[in-house]
PDBQT receptor file of N, H, CA, C and O in Angstrom, charges set to zero:
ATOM      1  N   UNK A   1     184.728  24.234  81.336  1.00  0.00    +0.000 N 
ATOM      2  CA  UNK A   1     185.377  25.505  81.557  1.00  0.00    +0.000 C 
ATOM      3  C   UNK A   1     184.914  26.494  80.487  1.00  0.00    +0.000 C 
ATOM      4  O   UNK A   1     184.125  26.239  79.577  1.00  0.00    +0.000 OA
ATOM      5  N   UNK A   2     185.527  27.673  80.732  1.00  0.00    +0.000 N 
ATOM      6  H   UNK A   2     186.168  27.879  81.471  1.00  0.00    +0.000 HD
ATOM      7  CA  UNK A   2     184.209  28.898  79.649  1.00  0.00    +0.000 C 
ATOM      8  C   UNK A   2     185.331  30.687  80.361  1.00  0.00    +0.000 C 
ATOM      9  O   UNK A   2     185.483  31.432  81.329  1.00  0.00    +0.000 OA
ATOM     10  N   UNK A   3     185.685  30.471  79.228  1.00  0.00    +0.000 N 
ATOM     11  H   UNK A   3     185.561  29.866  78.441  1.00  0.00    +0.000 HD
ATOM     12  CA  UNK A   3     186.228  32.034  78.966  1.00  0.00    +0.000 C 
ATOM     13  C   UNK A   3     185.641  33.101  78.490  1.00  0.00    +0.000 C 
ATOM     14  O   UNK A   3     184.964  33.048  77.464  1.00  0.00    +0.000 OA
ATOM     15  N   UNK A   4     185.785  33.964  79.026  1.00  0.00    +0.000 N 
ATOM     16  H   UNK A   4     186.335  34.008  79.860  1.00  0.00    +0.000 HD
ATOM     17  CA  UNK A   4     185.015  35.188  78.942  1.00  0.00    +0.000 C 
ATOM     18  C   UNK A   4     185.807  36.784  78.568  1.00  0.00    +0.000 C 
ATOM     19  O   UNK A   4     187.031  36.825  78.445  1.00  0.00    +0.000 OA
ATOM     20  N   UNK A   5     185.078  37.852  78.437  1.00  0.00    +0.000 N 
ATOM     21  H   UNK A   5     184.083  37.819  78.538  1.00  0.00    +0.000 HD
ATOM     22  CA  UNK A   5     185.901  38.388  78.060  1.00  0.00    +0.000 C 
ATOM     23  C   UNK A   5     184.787  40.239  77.697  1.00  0.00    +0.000 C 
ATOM     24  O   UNK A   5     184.333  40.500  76.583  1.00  0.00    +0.000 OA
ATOM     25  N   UNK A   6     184.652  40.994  78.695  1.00  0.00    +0.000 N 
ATOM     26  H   UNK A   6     185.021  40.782  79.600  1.00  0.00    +0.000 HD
ATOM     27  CA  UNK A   6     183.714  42.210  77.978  1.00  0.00    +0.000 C 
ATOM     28  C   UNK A   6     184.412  42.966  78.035  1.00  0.00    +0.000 C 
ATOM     29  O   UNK A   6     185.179  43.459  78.861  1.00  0.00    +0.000 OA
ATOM     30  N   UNK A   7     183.955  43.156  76.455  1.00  0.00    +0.000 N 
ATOM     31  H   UNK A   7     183.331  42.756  75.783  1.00  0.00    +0.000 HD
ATOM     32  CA  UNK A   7     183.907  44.283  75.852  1.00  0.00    +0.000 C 
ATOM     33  C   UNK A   7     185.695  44.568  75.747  1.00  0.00    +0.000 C 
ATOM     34  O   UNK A   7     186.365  45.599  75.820  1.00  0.00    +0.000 OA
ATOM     35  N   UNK A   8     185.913  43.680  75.622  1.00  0.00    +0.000 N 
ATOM     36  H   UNK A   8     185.369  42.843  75.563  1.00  0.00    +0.000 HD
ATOM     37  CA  UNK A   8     188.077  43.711  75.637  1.00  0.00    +0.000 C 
ATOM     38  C   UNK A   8     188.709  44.251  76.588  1.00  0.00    +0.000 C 
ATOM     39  O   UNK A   8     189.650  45.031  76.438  1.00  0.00    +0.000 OA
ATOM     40  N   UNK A   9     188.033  43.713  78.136  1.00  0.00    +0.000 N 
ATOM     41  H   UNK A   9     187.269  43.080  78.258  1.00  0.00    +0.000 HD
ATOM     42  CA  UNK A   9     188.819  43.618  79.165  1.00  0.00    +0.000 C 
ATOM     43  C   UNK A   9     189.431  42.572  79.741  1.00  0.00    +0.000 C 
ATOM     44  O   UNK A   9     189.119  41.570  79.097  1.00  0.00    +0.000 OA
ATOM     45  N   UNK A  10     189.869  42.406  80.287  1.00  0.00    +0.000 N 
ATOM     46  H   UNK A  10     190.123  43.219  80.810  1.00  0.00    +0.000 HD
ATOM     47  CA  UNK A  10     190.273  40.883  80.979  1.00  0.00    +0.000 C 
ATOM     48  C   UNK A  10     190.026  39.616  80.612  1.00  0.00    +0.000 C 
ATOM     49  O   UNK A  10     188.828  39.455  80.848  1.00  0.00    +0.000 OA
ATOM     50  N   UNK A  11     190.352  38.888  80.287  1.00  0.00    +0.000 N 
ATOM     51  H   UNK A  11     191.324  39.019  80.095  1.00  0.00    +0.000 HD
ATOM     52  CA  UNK A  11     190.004  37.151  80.042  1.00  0.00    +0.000 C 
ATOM     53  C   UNK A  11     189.567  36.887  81.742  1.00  0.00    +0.000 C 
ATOM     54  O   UNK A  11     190.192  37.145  82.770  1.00  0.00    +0.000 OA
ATOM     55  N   UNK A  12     188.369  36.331  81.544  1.00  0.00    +0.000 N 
ATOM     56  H   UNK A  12     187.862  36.121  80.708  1.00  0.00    +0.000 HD
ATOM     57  CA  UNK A  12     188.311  35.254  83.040  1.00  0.00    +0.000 C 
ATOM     58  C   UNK A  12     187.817  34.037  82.663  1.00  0.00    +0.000 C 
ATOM     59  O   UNK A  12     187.869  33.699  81.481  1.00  0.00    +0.000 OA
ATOM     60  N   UNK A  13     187.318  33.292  83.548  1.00  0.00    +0.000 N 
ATOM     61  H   UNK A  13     187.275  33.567  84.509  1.00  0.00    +0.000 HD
ATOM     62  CA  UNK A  13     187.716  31.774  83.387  1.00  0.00    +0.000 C 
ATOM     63  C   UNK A  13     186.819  31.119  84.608  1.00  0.00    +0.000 C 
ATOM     64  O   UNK A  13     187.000  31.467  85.774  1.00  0.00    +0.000 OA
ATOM     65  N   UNK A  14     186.033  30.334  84.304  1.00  0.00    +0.000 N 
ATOM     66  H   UNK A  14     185.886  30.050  83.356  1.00  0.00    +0.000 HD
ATOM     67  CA  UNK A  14     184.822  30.057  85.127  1.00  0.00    +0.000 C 
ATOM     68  C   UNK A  14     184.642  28.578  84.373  1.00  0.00    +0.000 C 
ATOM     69  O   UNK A  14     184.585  28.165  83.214  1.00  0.00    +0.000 OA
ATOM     70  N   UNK A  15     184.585  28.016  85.752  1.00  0.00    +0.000 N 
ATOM     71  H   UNK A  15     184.631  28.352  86.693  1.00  0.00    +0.000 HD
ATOM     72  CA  UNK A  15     183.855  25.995  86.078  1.00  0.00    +0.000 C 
ATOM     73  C   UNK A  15     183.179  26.452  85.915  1.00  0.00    +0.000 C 
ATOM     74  O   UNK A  15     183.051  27.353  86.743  1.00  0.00    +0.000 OA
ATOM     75  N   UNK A  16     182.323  26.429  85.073  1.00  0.00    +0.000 N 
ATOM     76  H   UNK A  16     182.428  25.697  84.400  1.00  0.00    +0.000 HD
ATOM     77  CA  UNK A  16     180.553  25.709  84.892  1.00  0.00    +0.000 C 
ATOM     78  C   UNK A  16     180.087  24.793  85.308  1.00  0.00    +0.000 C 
ATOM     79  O   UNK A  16     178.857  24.746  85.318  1.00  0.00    +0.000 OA
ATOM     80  N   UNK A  17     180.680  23.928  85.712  1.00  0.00    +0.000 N 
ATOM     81  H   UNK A  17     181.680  23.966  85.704  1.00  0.00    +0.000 HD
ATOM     82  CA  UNK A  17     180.009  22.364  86.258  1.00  0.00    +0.000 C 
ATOM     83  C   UNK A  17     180.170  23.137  88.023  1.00  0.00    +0.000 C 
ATOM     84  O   UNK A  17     179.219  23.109  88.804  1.00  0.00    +0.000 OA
ATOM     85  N   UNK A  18     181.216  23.628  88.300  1.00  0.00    +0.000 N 
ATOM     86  H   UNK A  18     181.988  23.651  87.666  1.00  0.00    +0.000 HD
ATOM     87  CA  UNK A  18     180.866  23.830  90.052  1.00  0.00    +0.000 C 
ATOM     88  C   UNK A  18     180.047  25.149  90.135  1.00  0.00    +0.000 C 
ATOM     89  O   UNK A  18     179.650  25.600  91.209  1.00  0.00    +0.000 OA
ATOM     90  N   UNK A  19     179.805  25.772  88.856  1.00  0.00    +0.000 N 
ATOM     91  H   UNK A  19     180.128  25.405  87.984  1.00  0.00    +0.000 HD
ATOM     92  CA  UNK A  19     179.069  27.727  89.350  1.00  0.00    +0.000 C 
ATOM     93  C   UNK A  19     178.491  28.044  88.383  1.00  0.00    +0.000 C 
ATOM     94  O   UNK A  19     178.926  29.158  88.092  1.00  0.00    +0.000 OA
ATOM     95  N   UNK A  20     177.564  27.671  87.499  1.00  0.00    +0.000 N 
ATOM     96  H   UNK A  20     177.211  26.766  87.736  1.00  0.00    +0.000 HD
ATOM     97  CA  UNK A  20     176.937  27.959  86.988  1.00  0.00    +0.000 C 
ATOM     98  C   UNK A  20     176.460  29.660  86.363  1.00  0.00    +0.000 C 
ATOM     99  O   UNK A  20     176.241  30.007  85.203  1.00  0.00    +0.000 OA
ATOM    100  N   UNK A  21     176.421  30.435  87.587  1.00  0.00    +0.000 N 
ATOM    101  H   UNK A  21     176.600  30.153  88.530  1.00  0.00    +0.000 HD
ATOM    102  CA  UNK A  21     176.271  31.517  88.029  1.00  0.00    +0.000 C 
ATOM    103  C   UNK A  21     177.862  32.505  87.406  1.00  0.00    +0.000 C 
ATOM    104  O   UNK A  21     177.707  33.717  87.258  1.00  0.00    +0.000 OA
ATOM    105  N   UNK A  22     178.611  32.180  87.239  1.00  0.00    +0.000 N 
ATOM    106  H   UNK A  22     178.737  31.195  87.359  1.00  0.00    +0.000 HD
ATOM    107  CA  UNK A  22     179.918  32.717  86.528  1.00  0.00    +0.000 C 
ATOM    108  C   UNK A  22     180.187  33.685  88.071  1.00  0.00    +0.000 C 
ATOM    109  O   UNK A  22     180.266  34.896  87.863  1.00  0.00    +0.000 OA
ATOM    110  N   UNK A  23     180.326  33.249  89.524  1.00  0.00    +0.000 N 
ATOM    111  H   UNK A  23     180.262  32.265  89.692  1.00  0.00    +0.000 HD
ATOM    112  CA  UNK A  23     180.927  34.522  90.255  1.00  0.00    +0.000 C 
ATOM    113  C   UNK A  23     182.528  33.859  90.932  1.00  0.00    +0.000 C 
ATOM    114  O   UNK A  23     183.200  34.425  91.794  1.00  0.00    +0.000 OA
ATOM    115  N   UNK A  24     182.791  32.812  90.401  1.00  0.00    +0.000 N 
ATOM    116  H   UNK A  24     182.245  32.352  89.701  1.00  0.00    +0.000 HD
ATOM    117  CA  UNK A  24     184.430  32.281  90.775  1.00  0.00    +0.000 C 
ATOM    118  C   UNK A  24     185.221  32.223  89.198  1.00  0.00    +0.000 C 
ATOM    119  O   UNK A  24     185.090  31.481  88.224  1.00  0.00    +0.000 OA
ATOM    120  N   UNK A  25     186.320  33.712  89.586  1.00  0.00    +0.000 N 
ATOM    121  H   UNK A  25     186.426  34.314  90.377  1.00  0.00    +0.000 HD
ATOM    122  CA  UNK A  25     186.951  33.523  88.629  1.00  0.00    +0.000 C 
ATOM    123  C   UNK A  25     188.173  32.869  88.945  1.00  0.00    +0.000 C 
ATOM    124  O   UNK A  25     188.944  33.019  89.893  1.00  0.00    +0.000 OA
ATOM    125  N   UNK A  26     188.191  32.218  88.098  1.00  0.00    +0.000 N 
ATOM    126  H   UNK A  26     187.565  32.096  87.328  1.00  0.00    +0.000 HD
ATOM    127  CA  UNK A  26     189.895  31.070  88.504  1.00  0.00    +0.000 C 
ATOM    128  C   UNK A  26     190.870  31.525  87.592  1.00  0.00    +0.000 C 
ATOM    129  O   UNK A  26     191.927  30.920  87.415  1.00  0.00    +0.000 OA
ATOM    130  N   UNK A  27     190.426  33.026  86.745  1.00  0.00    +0.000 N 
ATOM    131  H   UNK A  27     189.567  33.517  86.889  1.00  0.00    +0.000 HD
ATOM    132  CA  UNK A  27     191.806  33.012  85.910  1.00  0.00    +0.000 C 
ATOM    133  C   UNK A  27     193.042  33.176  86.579  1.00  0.00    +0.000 C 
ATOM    134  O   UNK A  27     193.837  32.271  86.326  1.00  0.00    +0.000 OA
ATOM    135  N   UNK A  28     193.618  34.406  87.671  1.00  0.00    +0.000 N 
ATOM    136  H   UNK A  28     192.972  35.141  87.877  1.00  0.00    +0.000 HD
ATOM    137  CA  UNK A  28     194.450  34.183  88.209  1.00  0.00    +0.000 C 
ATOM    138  C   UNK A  28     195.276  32.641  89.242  1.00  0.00    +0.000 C 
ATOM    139  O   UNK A  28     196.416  32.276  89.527  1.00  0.00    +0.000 OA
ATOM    140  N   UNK A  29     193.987  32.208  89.465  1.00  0.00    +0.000 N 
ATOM    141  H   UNK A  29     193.060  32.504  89.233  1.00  0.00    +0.000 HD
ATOM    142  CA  UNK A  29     194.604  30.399  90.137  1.00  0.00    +0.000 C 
ATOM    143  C   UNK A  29     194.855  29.358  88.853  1.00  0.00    +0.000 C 
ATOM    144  O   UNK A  29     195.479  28.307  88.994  1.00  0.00    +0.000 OA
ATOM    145  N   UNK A  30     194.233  29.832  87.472  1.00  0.00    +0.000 N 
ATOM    146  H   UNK A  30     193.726  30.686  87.358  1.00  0.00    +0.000 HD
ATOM    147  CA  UNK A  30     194.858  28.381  86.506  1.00  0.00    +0.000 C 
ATOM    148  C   UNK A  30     195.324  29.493  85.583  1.00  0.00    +0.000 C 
ATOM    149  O   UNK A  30     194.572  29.908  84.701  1.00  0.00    +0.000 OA
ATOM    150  N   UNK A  31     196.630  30.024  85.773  1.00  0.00    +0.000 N 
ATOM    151  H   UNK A  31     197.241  29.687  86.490  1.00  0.00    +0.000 HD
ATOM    152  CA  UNK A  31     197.132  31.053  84.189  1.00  0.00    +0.000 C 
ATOM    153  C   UNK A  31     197.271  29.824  83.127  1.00  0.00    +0.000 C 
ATOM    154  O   UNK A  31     197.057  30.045  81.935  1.00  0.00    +0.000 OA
ATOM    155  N   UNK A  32     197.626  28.549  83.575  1.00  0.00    +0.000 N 
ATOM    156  H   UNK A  32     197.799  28.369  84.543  1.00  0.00    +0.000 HD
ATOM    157  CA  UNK A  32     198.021  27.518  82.295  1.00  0.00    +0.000 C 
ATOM    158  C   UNK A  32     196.646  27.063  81.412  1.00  0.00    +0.000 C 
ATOM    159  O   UNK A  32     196.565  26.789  80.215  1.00  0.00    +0.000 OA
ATOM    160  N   UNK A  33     195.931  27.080  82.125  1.00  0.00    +0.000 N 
ATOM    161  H   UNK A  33     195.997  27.303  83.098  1.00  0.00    +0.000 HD
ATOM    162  CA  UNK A  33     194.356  26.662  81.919  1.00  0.00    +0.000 C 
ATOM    163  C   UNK A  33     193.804  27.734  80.705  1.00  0.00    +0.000 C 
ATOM    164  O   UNK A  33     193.523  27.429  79.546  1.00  0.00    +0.000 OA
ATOM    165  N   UNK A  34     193.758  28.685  81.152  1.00  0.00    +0.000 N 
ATOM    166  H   UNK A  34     193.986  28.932  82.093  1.00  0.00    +0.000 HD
ATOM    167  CA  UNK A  34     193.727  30.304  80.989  1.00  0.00    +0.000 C 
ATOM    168  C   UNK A  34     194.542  30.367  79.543  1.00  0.00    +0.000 C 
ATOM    169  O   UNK A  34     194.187  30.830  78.459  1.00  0.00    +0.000 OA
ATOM    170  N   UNK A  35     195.264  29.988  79.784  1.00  0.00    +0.000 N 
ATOM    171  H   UNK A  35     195.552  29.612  80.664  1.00  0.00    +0.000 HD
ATOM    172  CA  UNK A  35     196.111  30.575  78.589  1.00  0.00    +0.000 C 
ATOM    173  C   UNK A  35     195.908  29.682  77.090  1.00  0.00    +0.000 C 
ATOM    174  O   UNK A  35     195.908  29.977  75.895  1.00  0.00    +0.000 OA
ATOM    175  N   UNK A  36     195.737  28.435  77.898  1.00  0.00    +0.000 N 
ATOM    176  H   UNK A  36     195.736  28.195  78.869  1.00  0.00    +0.000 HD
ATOM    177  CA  UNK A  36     195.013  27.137  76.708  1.00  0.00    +0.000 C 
ATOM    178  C   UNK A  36     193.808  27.689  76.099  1.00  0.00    +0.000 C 
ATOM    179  O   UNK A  36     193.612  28.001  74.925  1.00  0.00    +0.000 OA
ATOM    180  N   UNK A  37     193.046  27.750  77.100  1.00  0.00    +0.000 N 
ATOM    181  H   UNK A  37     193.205  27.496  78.054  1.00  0.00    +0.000 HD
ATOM    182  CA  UNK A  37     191.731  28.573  76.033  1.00  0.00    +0.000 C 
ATOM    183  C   UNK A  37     191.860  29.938  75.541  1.00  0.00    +0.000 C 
ATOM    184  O   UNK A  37     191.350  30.386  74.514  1.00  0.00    +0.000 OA
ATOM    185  N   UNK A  38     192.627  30.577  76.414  1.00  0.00    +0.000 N 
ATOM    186  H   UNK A  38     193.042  30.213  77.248  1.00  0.00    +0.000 HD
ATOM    187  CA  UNK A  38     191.742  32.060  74.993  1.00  0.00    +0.000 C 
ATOM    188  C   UNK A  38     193.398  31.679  73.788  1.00  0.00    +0.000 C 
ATOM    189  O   UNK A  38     193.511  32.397  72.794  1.00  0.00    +0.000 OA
ATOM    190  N   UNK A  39     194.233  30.832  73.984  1.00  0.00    +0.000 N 
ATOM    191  H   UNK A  39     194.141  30.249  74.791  1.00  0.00    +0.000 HD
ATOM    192  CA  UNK A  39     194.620  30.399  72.523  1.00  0.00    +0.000 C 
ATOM    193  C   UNK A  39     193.920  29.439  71.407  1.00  0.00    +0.000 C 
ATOM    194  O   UNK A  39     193.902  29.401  70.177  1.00  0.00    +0.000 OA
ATOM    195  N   UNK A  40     193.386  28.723  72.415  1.00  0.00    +0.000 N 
ATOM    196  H   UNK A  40     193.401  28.754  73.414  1.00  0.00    +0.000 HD
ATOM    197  CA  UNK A  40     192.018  28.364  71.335  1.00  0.00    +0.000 C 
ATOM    198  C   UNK A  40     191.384  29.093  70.544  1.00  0.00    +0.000 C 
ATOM    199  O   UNK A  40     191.445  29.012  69.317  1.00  0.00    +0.000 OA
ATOM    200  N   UNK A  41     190.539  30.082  71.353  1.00  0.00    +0.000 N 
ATOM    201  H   UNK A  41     190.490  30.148  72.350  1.00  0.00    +0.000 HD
ATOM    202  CA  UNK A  41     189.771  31.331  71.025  1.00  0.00    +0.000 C 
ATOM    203  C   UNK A  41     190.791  31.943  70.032  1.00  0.00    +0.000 C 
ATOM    204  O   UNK A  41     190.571  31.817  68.827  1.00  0.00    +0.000 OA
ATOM    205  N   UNK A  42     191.354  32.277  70.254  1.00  0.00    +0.000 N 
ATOM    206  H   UNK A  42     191.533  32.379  71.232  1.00  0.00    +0.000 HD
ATOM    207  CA  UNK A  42     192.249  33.348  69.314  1.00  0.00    +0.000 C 
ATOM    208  C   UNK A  42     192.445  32.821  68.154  1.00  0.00    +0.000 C 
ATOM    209  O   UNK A  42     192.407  33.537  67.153  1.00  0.00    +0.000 OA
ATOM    210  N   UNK A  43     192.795  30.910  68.034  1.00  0.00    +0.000 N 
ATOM    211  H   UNK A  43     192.826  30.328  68.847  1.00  0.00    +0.000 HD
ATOM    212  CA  UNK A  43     192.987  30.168  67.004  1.00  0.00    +0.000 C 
ATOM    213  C   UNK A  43     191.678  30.798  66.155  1.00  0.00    +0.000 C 
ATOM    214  O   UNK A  43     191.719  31.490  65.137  1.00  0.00    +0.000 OA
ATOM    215  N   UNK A  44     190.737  30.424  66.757  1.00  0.00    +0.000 N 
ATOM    216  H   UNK A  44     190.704  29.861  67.584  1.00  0.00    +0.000 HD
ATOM    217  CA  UNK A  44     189.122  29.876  66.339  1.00  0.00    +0.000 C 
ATOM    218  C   UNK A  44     188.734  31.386  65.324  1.00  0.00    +0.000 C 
ATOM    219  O   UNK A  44     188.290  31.512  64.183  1.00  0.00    +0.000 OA
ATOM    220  N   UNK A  45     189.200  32.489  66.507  1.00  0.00    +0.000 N 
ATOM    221  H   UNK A  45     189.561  32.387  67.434  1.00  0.00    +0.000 HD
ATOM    222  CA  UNK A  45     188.906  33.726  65.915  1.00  0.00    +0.000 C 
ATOM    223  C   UNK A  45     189.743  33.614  64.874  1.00  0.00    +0.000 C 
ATOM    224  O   UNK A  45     189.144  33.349  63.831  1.00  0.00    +0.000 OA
ATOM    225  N   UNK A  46     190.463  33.678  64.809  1.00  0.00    +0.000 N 
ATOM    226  H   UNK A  46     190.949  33.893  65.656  1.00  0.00    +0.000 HD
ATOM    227  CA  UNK A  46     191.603  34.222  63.182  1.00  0.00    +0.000 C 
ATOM    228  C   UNK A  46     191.492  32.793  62.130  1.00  0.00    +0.000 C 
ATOM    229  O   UNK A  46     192.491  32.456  61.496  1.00  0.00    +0.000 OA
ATOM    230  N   UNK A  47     190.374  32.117  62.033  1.00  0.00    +0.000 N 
ATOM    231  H   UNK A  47     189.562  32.392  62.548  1.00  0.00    +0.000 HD
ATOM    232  CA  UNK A  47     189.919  31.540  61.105  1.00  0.00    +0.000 C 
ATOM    233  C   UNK A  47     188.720  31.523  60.781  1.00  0.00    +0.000 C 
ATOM    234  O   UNK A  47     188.256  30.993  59.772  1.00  0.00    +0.000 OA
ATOM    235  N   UNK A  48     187.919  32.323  61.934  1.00  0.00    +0.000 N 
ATOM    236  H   UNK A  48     188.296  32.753  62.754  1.00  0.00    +0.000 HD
ATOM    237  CA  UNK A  48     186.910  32.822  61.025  1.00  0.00    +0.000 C 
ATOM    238  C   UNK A  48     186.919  34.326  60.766  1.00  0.00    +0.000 C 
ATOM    239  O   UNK A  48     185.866  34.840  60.389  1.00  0.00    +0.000 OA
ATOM    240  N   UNK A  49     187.877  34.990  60.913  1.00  0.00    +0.000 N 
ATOM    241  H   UNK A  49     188.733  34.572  61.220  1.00  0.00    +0.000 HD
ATOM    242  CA  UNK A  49     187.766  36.376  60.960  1.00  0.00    +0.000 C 
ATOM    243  C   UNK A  49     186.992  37.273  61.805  1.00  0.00    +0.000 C 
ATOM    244  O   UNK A  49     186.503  38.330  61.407  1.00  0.00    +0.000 OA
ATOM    245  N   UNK A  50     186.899  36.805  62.998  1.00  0.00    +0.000 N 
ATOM    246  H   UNK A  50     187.297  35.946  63.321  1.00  0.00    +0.000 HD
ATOM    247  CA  UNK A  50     186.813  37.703  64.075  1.00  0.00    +0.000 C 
ATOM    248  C   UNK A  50     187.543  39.292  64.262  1.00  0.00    +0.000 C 
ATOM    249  O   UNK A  50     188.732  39.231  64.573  1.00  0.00    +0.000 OA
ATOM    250  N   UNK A  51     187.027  40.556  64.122  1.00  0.00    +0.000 N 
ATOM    251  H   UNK A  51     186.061  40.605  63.869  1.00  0.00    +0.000 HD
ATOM    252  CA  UNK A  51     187.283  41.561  64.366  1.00  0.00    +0.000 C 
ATOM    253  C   UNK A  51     187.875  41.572  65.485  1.00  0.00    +0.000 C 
ATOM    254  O   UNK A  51     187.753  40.597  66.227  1.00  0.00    +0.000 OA
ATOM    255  N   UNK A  52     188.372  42.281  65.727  1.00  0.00    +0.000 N 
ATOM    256  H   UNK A  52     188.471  43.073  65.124  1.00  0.00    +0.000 HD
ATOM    257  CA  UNK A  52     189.816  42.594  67.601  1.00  0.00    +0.000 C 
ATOM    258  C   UNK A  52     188.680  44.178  67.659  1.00  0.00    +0.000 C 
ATOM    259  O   UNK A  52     188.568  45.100  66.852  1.00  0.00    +0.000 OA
ATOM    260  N   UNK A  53     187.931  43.885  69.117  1.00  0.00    +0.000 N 
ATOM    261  H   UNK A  53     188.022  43.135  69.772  1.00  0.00    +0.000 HD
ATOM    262  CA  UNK A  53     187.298  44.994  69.028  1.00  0.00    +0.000 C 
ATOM    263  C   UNK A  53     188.187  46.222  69.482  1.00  0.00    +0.000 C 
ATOM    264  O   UNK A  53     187.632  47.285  69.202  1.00  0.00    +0.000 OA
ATOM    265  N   UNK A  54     188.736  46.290  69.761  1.00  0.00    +0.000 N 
ATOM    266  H   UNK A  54     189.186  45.427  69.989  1.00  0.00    +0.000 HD
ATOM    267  CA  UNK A  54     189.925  48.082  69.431  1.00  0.00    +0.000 C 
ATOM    268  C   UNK A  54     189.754  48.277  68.122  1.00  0.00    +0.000 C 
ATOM    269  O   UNK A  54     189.890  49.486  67.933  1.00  0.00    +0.000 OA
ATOM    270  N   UNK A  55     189.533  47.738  67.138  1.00  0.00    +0.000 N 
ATOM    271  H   UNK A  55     189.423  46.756  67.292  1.00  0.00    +0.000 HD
ATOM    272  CA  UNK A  55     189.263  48.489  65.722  1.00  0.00    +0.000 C 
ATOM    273  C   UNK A  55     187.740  48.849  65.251  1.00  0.00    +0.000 C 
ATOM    274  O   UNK A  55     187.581  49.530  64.238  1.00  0.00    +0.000 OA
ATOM    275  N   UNK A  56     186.740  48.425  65.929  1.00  0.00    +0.000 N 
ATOM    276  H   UNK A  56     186.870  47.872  66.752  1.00  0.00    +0.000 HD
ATOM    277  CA  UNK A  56     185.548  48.208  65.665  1.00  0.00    +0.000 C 
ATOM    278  C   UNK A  56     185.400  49.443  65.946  1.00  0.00    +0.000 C 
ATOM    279  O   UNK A  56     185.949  50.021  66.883  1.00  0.00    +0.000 OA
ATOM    280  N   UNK A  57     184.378  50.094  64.867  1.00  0.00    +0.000 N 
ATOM    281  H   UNK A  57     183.932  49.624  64.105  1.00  0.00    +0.000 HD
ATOM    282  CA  UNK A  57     183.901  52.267  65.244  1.00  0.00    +0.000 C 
ATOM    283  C   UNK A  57     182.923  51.582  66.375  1.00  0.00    +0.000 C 
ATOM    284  O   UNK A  57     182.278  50.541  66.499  1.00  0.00    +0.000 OA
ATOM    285  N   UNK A  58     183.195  52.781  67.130  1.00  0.00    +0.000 N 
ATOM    286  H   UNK A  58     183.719  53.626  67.029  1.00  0.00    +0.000 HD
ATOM    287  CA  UNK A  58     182.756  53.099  68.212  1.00  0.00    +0.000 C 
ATOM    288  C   UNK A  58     183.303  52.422  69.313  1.00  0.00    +0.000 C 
ATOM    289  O   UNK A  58     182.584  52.444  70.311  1.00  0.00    +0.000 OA
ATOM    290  N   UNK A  59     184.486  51.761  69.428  1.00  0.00    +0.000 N 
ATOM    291  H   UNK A  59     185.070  51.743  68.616  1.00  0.00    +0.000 HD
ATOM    292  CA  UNK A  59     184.953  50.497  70.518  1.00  0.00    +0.000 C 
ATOM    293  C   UNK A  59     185.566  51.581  71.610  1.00  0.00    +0.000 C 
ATOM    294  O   UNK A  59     186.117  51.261  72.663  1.00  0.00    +0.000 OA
ATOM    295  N   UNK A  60     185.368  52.840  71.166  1.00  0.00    +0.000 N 
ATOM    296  H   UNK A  60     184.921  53.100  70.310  1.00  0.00    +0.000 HD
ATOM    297  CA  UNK A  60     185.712  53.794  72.868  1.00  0.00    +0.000 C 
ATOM    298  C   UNK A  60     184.393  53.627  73.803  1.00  0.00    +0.000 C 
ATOM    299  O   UNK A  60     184.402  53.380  75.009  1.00  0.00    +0.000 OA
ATOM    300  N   UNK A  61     183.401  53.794  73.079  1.00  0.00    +0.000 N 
ATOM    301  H   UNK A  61     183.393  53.995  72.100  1.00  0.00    +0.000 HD
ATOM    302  CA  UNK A  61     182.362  53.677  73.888  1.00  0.00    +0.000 C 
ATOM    303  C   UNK A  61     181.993  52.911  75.068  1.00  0.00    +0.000 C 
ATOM    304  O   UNK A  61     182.078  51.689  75.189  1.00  0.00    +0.000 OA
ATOM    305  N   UNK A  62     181.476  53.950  76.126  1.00  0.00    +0.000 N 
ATOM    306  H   UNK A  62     181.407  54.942  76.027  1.00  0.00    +0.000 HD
ATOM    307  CA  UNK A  62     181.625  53.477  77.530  1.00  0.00    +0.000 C 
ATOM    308  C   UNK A  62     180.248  53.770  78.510  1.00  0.00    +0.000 C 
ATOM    309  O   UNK A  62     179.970  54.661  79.313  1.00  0.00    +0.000 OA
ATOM    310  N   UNK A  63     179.567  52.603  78.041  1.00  0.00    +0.000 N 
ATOM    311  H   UNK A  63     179.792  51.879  77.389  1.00  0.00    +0.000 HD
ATOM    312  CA  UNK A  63     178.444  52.743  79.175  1.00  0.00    +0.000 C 
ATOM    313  C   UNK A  63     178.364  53.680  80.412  1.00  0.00    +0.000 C 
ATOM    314  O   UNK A  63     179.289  54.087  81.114  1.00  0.00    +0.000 OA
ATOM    315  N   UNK A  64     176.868  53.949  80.519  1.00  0.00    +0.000 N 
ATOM    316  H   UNK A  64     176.116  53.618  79.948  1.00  0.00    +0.000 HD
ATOM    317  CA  UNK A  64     177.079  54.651  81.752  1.00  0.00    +0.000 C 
ATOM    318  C   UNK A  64     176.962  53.397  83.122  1.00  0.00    +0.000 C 
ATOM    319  O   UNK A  64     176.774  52.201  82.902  1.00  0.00    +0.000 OA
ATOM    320  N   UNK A  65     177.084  53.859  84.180  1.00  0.00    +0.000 N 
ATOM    321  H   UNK A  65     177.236  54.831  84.359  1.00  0.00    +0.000 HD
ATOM    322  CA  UNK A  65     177.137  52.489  85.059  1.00  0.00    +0.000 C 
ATOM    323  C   UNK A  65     175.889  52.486  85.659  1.00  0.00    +0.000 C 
ATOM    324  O   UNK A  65     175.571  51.569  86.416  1.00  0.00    +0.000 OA
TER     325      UNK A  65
């Protein structure tokens, strides 16, 4: 399993072993799943000091499409 996350929108949540390709997001079908990892992540981040990009200069910045 493999959480994701651009540019500090949405958490999603993608099998790698069935999609390789990341186009089935299962965050809304496993919130418990979902919620295990990006608390991992969040653990992982706030021990190594991961920045929260809302504070990072320039984190308004918005591609053109």
């Amino acid at each position: 399993m493999k959480v994701v996350s651009a540019s500090g929108g949405d958490w999603e949540l993608y099998n790698l072993s069935k999609g390789r390709a990341e186009t089935d997001d299962l965050a809304a079908r496993e919130p418990d799943r979902l919620r295990k990892l990006t608390d991992q992540w969040q653990a992982w981040g706030d021990k190594v000091g991961v920045t929260p990009w809302k504070t990072l200069p320039g984190a308004n910045y918005k591609p053109a499409a």
